[in-house]
N, C-alpha and C positions, 0 to 999 in steps of 0.2 A: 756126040761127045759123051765122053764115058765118069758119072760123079760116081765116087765111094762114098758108102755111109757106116758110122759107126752108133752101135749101140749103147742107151747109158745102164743104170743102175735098175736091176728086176733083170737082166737079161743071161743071167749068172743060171747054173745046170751042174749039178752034183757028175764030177767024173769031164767036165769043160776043159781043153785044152789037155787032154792024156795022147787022143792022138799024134797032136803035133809034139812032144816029146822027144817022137822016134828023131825027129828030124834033128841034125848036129847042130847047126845056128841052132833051135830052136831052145835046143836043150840045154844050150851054154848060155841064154837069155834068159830062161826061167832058173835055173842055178844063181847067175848074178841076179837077179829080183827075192832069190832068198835071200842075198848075203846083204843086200841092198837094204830089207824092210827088216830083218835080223830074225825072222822066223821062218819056217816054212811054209810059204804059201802053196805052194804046189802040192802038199800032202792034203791042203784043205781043197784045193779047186778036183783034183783027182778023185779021191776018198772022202771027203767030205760028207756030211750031211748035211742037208737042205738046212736045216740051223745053226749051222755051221757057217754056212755062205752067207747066210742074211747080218751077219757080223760086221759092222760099218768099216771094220780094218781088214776085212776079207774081201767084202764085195767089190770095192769098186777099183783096187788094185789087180783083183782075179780077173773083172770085165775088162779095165785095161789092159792087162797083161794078153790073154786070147785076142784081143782084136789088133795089138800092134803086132806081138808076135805071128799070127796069120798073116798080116801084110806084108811081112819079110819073107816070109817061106814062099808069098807069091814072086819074088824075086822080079826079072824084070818084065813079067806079067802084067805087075802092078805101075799101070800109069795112067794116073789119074788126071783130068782134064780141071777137074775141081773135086774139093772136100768138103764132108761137114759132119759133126759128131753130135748125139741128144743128151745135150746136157753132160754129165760123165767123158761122153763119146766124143766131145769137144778136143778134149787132151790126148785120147788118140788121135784122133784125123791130124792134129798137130805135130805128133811125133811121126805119122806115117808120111805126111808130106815133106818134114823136115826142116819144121820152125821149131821142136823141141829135140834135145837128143834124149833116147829111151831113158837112161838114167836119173834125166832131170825130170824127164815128164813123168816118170814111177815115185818120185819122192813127190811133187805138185801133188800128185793123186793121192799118196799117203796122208799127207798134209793136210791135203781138202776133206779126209773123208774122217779124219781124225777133230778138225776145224767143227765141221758140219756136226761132231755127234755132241759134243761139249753145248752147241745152241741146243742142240734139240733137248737136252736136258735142263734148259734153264727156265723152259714155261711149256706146258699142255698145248703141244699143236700136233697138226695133222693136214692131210690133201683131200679131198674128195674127187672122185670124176665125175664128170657129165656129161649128157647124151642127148643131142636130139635140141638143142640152142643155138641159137644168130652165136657168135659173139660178142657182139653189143650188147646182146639182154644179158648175157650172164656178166660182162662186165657193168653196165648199169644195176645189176642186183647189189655185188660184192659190194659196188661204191653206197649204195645205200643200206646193208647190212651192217648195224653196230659192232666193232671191235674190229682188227685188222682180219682180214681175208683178201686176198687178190686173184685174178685170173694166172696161173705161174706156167702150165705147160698146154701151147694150142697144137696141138699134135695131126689135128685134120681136120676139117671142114666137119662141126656137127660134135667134136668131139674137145673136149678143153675142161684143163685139171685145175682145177681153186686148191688155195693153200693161204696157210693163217692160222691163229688162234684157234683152237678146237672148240669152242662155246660160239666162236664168231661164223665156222666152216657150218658147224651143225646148222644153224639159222640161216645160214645161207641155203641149205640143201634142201631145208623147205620150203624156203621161197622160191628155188629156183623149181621144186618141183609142182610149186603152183603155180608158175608159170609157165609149165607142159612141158617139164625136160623128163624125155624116156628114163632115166635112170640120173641118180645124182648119189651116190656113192659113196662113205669112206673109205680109203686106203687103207692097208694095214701095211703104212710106212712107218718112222723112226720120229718124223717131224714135217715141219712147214718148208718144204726148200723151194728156191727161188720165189720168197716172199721177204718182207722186211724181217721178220723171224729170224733170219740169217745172217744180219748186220754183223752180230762179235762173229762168223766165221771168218765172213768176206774182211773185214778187216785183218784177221792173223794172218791168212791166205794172202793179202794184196801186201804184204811184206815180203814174203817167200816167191812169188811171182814177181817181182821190183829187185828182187836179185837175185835172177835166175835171168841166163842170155835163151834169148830168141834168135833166130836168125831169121832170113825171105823163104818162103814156103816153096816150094815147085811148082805149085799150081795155087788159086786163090781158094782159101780157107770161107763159105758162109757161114758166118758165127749166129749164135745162138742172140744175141743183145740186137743185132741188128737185123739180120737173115741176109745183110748183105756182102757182097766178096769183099777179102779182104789181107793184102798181102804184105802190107807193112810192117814191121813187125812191133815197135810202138802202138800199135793201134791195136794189134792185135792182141799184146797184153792189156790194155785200159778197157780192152772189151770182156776178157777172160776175167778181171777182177771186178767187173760188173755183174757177173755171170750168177750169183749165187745167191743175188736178190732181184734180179731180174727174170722177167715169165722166156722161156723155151719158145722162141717164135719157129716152130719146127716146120709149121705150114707155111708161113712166109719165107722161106726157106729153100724148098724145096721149090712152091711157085716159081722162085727167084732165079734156081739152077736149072728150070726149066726153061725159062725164059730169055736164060742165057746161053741156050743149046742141048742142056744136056737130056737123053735121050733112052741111056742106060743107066738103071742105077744098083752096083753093087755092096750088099749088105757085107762087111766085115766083121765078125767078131758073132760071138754069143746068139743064138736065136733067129728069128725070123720078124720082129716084130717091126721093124722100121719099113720092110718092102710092100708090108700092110699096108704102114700109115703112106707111103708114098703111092701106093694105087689109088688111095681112097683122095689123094689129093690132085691126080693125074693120072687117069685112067689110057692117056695115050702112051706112057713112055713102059718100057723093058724094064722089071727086078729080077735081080739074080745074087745068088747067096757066093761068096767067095769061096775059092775049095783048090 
């Protein structure tokens, strides 16, 4: 059985989506995504500078845009058995399978990434990574580290990102690297996401998603809140506005689409970085990049 997977936010590339341009859909879909967001994004994903892209109203509209646009130009190449997106990649795989339409899922995205910078500006926080921990020990650390920190993205077996308070993440990282993690890391992200840090996003955002229609996907969507499939499309929003203080079960995830057949799995959109984490979570099954 053949899953797609889409990439979230970091997977962004100065000159990303110029090829696909040539293409007539492609190009009449990135022209409505400028008239859509009211600037042009496509001069920034094309031309851009790497500083340029790191811009919260850049990035995660540019990453969605390359990854849902790719999966149309695979035309009817593209059929997928099941979907799942990391975090960001959430709202494509929804618009690729077609519980969002493009339109609605580029404004969600605007919205979210616009939501998300407004928190990150309202207190000192940050993510760290870690390396080489159970997940139990790091989440047993974070629960006993003062100030908020939580376990937010489990990305593979060995590997899982904390986010929180920056005074709380730092004290974590030493703790966690006293208790033998190869590398425990900060980020040089914007903020804490997918931790309570996030509350006034997921709030604005779970109005704009509450009125915004869904439809039934083609194939069952594994969401990120749960890592379980999921085709209804009520449920699918209540888990999409869970999505933004909730940890990325990206490992439970993929376990999960394995488990349920699938066998292949292709990367859509931006980079290479998902077909990593899925070897490193199932070293039995097929990755392959979309083209």
């Amino acid at each position: 059985m053949k899953a797609y997977v889409f990439p979230g936010q970091g997977a962004q590339f100065t000159g990303m989506g110029n090829d696909l341009y040539e293409n007539d859909e492609a190009k009449a879909l990135f022209e409505k995504a400028n008239e859509i967001l009211g600037f042009r994004i496509t001069d920034s994903m094309f031309e851009g500078t790497a500083d340029e892209l790191k811009q919260t109203k850049v990035t995660q509209p540019a990453v969605f845009l390359h990854s849902v646009i790719l999966a149309k130009t695979l035309g009817n190449n593209f059929k997928p058995d099941m979907v799942a997106g990391h975090s960001l990649g959430e709202f494509s795989a929804l618009v690729a399978a077609g519980a969002l339409t493009f339109e609605d899922g580029l404004k969600l995205v605007s919205q979210r990434a616009q939501a998300m910078q407004k928190a990150c500006e309202m207190a000192p926080s940050t993510m760290a990574a870690v390396l080489g921990l159970e997940d139990t020990v790091v989440e047993e650390i974070c629960e006993k580290t003062q100030g908020i920190v939580v376990a937010a993205n489990y990305n593979c077996p060995g590997q899982l990102v904390i986010s929180g308070e920056t005074p709380a993440v730092e004290r974590a990282c030493d703790a966690l690297k006293t208790a033998g993690a190869r590398r425990a890391l900060l980020l040089p992200v914007g903020g804490a996401f997918h931790s309570p840090m996030m509350e006034p996003a997921r709030e604005e955002l779970a109005a704009a998603i509450a009125a915004t229609s869904f439809n039934t996907p083609i194939c069952p969507v594994y969401q990120n809140v749960t890592a379980m499939a999921v085709t209804n499309p009520d449920e699918i929003k209540e888990n999409l506005i869970k999505q933004l203080t909730a940890p990325v079960r990206w490992t439970q995830s993929v376990q999960n689409m394995v488990a349920d057949g699938a066998t292949l799995f292709t990367e859509v959109g931006p980079g290479n970085v998902l077909q990593g984490l899925v070897k490193k979570i199932n070293k039995e099954v097929t990755t392959a990049a979309a083209s």
